[in-house]
C-alpha positions as CSV (number, residue, x, y, z in Angstrom):
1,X,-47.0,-28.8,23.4
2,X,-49.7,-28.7,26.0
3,X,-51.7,-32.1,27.1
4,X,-54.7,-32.8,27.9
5,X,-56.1,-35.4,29.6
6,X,-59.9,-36.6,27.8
7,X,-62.0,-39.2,29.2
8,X,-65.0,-40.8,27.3
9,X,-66.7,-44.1,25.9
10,X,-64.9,-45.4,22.7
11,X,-68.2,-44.8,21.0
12,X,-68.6,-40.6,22.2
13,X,-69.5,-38.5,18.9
14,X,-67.5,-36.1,20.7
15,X,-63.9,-37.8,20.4
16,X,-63.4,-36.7,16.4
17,X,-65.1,-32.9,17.6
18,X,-62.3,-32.7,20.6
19,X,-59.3,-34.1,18.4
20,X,-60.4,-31.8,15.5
21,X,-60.2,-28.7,18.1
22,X,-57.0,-29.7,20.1
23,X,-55.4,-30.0,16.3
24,X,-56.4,-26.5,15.7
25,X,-54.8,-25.4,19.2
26,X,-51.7,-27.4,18.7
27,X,-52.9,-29.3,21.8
28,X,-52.2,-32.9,22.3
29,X,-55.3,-35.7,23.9
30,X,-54.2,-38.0,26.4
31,X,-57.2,-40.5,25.9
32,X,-58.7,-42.7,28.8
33,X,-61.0,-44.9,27.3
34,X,-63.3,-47.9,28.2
35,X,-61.7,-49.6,25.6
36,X,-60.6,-53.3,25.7
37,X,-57.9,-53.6,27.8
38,X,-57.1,-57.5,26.9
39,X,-55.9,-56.2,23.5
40,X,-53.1,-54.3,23.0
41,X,-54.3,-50.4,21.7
42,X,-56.9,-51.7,19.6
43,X,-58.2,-48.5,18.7
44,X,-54.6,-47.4,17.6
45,X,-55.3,-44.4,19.8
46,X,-52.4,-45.2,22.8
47,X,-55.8,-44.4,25.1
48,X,-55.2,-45.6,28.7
49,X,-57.5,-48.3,29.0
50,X,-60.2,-47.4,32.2
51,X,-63.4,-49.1,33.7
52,X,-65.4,-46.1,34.8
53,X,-67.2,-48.3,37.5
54,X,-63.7,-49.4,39.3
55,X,-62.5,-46.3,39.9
56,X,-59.3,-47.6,42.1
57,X,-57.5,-49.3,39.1
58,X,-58.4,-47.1,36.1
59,X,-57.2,-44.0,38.6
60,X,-53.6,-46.3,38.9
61,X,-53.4,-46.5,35.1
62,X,-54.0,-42.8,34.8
63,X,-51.6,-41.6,37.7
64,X,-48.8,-44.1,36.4
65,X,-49.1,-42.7,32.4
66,X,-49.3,-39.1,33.4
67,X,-45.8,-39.8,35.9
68,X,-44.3,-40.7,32.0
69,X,-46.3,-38.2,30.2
70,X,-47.8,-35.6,32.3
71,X,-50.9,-33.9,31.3
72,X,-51.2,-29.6,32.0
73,X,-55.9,-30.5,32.4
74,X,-58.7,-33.1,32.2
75,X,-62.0,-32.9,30.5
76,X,-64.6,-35.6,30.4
77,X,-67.3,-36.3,27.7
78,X,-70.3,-37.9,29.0
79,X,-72.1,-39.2,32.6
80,X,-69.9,-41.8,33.6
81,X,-66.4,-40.7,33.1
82,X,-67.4,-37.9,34.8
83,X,-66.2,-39.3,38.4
84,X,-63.1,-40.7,37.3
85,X,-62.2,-37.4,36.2
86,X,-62.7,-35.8,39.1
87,X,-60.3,-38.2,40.7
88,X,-57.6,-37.7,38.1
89,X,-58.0,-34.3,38.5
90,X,-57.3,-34.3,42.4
91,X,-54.7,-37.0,42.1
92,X,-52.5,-35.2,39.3
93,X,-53.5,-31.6,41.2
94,X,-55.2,-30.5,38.1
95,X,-58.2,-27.7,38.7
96,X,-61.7,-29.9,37.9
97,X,-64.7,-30.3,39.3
98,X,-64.7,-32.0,43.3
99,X,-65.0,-36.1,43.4
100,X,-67.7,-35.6,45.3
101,X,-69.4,-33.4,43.6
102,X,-69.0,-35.3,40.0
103,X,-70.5,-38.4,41.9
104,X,-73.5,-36.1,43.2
105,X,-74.5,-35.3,39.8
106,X,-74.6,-38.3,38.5
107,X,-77.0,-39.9,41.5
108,X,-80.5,-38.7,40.8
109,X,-81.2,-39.5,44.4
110,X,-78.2,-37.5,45.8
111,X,-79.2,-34.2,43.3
112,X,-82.6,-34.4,44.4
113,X,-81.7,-34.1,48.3
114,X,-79.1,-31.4,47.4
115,X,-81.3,-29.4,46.0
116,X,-83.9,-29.5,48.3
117,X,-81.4,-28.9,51.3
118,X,-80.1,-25.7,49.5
119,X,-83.4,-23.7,49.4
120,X,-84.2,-24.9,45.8
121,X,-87.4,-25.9,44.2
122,X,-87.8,-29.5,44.3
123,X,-90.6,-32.2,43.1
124,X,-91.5,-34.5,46.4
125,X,-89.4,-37.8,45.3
126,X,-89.0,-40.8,47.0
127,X,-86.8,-43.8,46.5
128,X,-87.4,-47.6,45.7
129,X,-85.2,-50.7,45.2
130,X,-86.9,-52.4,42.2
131,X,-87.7,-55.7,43.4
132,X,-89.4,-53.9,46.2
133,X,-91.8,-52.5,43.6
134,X,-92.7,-55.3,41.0
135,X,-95.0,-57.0,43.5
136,X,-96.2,-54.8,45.6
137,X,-100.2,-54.7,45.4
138,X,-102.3,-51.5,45.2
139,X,-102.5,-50.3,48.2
140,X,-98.2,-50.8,49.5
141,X,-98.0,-49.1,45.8
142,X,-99.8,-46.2,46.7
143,X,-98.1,-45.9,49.9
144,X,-94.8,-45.7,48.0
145,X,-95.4,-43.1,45.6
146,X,-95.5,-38.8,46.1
147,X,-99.2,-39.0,44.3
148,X,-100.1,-38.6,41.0
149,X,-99.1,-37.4,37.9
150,X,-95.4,-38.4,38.7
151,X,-92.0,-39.6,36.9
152,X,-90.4,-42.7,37.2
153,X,-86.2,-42.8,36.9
154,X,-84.0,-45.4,37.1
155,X,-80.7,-44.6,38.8
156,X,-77.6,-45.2,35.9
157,X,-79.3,-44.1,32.8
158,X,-79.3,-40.7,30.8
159,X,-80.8,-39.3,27.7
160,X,-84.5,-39.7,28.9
161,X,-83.9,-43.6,28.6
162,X,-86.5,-45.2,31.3
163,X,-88.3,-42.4,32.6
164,X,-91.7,-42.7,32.2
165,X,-94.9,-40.5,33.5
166,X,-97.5,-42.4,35.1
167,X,-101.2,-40.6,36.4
168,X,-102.4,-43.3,38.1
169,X,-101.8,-46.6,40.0
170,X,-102.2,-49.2,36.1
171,X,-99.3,-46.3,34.7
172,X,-97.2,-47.2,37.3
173,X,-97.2,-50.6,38.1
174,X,-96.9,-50.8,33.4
175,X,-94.0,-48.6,34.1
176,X,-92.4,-50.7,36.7
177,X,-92.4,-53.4,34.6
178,X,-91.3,-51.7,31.5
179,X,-88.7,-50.6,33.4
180,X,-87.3,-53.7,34.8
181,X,-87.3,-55.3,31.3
182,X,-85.3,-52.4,30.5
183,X,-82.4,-53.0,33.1
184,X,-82.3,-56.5,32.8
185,X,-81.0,-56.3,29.2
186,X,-77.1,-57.6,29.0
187,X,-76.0,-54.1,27.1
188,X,-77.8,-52.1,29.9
189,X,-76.3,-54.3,32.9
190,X,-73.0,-54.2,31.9
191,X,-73.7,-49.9,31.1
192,X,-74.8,-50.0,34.7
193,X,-72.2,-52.0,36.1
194,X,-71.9,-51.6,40.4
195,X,-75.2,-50.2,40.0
196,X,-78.6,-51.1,42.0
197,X,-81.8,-51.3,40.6
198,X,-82.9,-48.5,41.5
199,X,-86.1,-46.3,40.6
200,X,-86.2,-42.7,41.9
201,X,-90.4,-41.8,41.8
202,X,-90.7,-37.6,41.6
203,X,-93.4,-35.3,41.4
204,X,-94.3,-34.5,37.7
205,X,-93.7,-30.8,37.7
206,X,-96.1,-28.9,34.9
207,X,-93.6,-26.6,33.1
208,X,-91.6,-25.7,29.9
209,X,-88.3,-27.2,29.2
210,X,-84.7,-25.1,29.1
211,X,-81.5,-26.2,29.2
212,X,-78.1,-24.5,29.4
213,X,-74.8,-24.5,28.1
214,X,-72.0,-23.1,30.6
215,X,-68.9,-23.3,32.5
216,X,-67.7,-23.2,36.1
217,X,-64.3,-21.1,36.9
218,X,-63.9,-21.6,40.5
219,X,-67.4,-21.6,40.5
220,X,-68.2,-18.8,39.1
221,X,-70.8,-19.0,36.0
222,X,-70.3,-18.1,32.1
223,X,-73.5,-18.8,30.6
224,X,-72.7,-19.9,26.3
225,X,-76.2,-20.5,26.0
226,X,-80.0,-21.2,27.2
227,X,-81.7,-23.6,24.8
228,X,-85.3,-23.7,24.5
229,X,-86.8,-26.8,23.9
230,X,-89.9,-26.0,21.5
231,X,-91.7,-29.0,21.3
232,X,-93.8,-30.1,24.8
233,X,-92.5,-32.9,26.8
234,X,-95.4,-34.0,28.6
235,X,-95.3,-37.3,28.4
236,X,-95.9,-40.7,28.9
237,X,-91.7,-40.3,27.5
238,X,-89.6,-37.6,27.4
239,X,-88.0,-37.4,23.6
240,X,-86.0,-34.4,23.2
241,X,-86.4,-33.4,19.6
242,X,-85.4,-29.8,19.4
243,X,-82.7,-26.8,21.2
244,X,-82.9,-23.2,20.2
245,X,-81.1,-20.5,21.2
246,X,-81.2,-17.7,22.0
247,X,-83.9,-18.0,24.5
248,X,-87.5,-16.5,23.9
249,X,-87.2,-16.0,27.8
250,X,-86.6,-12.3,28.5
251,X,-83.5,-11.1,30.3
252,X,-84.8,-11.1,33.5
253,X,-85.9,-14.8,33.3
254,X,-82.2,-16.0,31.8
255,X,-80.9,-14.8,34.7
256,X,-83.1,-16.4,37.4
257,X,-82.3,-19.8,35.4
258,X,-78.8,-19.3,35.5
259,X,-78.5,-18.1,39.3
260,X,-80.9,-21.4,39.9
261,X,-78.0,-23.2,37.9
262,X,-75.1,-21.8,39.9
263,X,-76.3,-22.2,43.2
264,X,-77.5,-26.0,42.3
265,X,-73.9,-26.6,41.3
266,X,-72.2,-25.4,44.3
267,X,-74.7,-27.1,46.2
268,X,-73.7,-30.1,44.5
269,X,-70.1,-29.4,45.2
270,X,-69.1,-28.6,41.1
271,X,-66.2,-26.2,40.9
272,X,-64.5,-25.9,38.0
273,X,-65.5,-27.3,34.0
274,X,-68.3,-27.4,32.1
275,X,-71.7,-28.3,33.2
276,X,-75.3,-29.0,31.5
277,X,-77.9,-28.3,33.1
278,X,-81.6,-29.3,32.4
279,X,-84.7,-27.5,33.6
280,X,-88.4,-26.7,34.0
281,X,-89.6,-23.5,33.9
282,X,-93.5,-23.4,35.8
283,X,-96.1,-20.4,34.8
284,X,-95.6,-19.2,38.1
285,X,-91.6,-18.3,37.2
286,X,-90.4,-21.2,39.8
287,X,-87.5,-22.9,38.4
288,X,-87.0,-26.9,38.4
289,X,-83.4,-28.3,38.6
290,X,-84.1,-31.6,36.6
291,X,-80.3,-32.3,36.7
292,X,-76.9,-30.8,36.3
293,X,-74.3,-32.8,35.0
294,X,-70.3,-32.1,34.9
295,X,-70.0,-32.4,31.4
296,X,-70.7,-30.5,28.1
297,X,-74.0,-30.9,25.8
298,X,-74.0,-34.6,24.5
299,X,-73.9,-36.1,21.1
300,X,-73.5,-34.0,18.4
301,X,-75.0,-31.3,19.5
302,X,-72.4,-29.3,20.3
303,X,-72.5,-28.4,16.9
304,X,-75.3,-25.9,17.2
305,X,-72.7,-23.6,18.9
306,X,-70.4,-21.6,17.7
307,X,-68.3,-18.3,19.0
308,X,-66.4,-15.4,17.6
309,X,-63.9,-16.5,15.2
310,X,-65.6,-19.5,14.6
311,X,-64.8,-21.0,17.4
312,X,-66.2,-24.7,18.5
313,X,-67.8,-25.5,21.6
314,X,-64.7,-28.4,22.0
315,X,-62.0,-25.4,21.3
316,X,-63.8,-23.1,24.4
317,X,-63.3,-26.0,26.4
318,X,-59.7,-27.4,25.5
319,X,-58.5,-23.9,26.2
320,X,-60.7,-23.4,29.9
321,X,-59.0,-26.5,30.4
322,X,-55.8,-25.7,30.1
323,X,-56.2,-22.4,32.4
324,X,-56.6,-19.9,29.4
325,X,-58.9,-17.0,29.6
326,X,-61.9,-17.3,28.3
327,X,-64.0,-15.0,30.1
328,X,-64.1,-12.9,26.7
329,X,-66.1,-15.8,24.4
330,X,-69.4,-15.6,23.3
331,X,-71.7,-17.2,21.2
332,X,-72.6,-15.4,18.0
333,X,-75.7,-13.5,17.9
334,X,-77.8,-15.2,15.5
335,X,-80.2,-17.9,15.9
336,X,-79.2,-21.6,15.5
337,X,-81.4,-24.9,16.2
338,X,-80.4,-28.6,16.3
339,X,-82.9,-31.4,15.6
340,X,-82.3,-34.8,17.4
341,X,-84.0,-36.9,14.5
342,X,-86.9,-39.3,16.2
343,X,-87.1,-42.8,15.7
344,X,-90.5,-42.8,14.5
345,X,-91.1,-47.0,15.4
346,X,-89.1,-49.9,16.9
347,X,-87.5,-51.3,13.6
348,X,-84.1,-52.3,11.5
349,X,-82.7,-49.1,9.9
350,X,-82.1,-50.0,6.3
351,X,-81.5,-45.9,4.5
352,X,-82.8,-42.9,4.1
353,X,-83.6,-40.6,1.2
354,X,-84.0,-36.9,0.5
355,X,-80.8,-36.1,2.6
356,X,-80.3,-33.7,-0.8
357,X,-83.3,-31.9,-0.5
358,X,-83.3,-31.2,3.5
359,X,-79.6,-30.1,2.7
360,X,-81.0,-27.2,0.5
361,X,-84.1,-26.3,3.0
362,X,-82.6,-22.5,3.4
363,X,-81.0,-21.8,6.5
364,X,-79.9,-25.6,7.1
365,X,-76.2,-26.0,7.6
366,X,-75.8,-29.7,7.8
367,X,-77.8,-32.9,8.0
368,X,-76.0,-35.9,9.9
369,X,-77.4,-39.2,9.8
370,X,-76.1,-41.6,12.3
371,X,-78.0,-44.7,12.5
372,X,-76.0,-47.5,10.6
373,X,-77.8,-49.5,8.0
374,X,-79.4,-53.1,10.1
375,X,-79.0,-51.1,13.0
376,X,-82.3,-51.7,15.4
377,X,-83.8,-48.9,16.4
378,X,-86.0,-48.3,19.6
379,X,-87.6,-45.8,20.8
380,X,-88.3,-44.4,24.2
381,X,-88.1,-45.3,26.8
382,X,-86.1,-48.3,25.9
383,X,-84.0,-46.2,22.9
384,X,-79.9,-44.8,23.7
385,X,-79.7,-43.2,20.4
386,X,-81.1,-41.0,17.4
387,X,-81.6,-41.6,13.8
388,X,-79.2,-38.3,13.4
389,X,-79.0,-35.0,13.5
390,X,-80.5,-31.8,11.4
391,X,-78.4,-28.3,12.2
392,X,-80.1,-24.5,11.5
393,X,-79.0,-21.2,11.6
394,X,-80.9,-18.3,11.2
395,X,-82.1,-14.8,11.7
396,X,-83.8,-15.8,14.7
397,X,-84.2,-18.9,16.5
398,X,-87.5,-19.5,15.3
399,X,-86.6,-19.2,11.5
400,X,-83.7,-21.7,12.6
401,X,-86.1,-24.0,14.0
402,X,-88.3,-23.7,11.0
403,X,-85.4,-24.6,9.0
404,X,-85.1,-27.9,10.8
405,X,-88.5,-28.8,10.4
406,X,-88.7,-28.3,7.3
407,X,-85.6,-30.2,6.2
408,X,-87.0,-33.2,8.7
409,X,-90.2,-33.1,6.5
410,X,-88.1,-34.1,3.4
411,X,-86.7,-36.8,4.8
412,X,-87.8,-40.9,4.4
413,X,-86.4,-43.4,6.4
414,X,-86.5,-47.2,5.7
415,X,-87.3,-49.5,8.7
416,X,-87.8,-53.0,7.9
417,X,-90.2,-54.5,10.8
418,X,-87.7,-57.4,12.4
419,X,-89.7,-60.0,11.3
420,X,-88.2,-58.7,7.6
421,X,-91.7,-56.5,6.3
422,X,-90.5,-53.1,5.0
423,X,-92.4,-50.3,6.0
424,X,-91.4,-46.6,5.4
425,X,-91.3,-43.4,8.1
């Protein structure tokens, strides 16, 4: 039986979707896992416990399990194990994606420069250590920043969390602030381990959001899918709410955006796995990198997917892994849409009701809710998570998106303020 070496957070929505698919393919997961590594397999999983910011030690652990039971590829599920993948990978002669590479599209900073060396469209950016920032007066501020409208990033975090627009010098100085409140919080610092406090400060570029779904075979680029992303993201935070697919670009268009994606990735120094890559589109056709990262499509989303024979996004990827052809799958024709539930205010998540009737909105295949009851939730910039999920298919991709709409409409979600007031969303 064939292994496979899987590296993610204890917490990835992923792990069930990847050991669902490797039990279909008579595959067997080798888990490396940011679990505790003071108790003995607490998780009952036999995962190899890693620390994705001390690379050295968790790439021993990995090297000494896979001399006892070796491992035929290596996939990673979200930002962080990325690098330590890549290192496995080399060590245990596996084809991945290059170390240096991984770690380049994880670095805001380091993508930024890459792309702008290779030819690429790129917002002016500039870098700043925090503390340099938070008392800096008018004038120094000014100095320090590409000019206005423009993006604020801290280095470390994903998923939107911390990047805020600012037009003018009382946006940014409220954003610097925000933000440092943001990284001095003990579940972010210890997420951000070996990290600075860093803030990258870009050009806000003016465009329409795509993404895309793919995977690198000695760098070459299959294309599953380009998601549009409906609803505008303009600002002051960047909540991702809805993917459709297919595109409403035209053909001609799909293929500038994934040429832009392939020659950002080999910039960066990818190779071989999945990637995601994130985009804006201006109304002048010039395509925006925003990032590519070395992994597949977070969360649950994955689940918008779906190829001939019913295949899962997890099962295309076990099998690339594991040098199987693949050049063969594609997505199904029709349209499909995933809705990324927003938090609507800062609250303690105590239910939800109409799950029943957005179930029966036609065209709506499943409806996930993930927030746990006296969970608090946030919202941007400060928020890591969604109240859930709402999956579509469709005719088109705009029926599919009106499918998910309209099941979000039947939904009510309790939030009890924290000082204990209930209030309903």
């Amino acid at each position: 039986m064939p292994r496979l070496l899987l590296l993610s957070h204890t917490t990835g929505y992923q792990l069930r979707a990847f050991n669902d698919a490797a039990e279909r393919l008579g595959v067997e997961l080798v888990f490396a896992t940011d679990r505790c590594h003071r108790l003995d397999d607490p998780w009952q999983d036999r995962a190899i416990a890693v620390r994705f910011h001390d690379v050295a030690a968790s790439l021993r652990a990995i090297v000494d399990r896979a001399r006892r039971t070796p491992v035929n590829g290596v996939i990673a599920v979200g930002d962080r194990p990325v690098v330590l993948a890549a290192c496995a990978a080399e060590a245990l002669e596996l084809p991945w994606h290059d170390p240096e590479g991984a770690l380049a599209s994880t670095d805001k900073r380091r993508a930024r420069r890459t792309f702008a060396a290779a030819g690429l469209p790129s917002p002016a950016f500039q870098l700043h250590h925090l503390g340099d920032l938070l008392h800096a007066g008018p004038d120094r501020l000014r100095r320090a920043v590409p000019g206005f409208p423009l993006v604020l990033k801290p280095l470390g975090l994903s998923g939107s969390r911390g990047v805020i627009r600012a037009n003018d010098l009382d946006d940014c100085q409220a954003a610097i602030w925000r933000i440092r409140g943001l990284l001095a919080r003990p579940d972010i610092r210890s997420a951000r381990a070996g990290l600075e406090d860093e803030i990258l400060i870009e050009e806000y570029i003016d465009g329409d959001e795509f993404a895309l779904e793919g995977v690198l075979t000695y760098g070459a680029l299959q294309t599953f899918a380009i998601f549009d992303k409906p609803d505008p993201l303009v600002g002051p935070f960047f909540e991702e709410t809805i993917y459709t697919t297919p595109s409403r670009l035209n053909d001609e268009r799909q293929l500038a955006i994934a040429e832009t994606v392939r020659a950002g990735a080999t910039a960066l120094g990818l190779l071989h796995g999945p990637v995601h890559a994130e985009m804006r589109v201006t109304r002048d056709g010039r395509i925006y990198l925003l990032e590519i990262a070395a992994r597949p499509i977070g969360g649950l989303c994955s689940r918008v997917l779906r190829f001939d024979e019913g295949r899962s996004l997890e099962e295309v990827l076990i099998r690339h892994a594991l040098a199987q052809d693949i050049t063969h799958v594609a997505r199904e024709s029709e349209g499909a849409a995933v809705m990324m539930i927003p938090i609507p205010r800062r609250g303690v998540f105590r239910g939800v009701s109409g799950e029943d009737a957005a179930r029966a909105v036609p065209g709506v295949t499943d409806v996930r809710i993930t927030a746990k009851p006296d969970q608090l939730l946030e919202q941007l910039p400060e928020a890591g998570s969604y109240l859930g999920f709402i999956f579509a298919r469709g005719a088109s991709a705009a029926g599919a998106e009106a499918s998910v709409r309209a099941a979000h409409a039947k939904l009510q979600f309790e939030i009890a303020r924290e000082i204990g007031v209930l209030s309903r969303a």
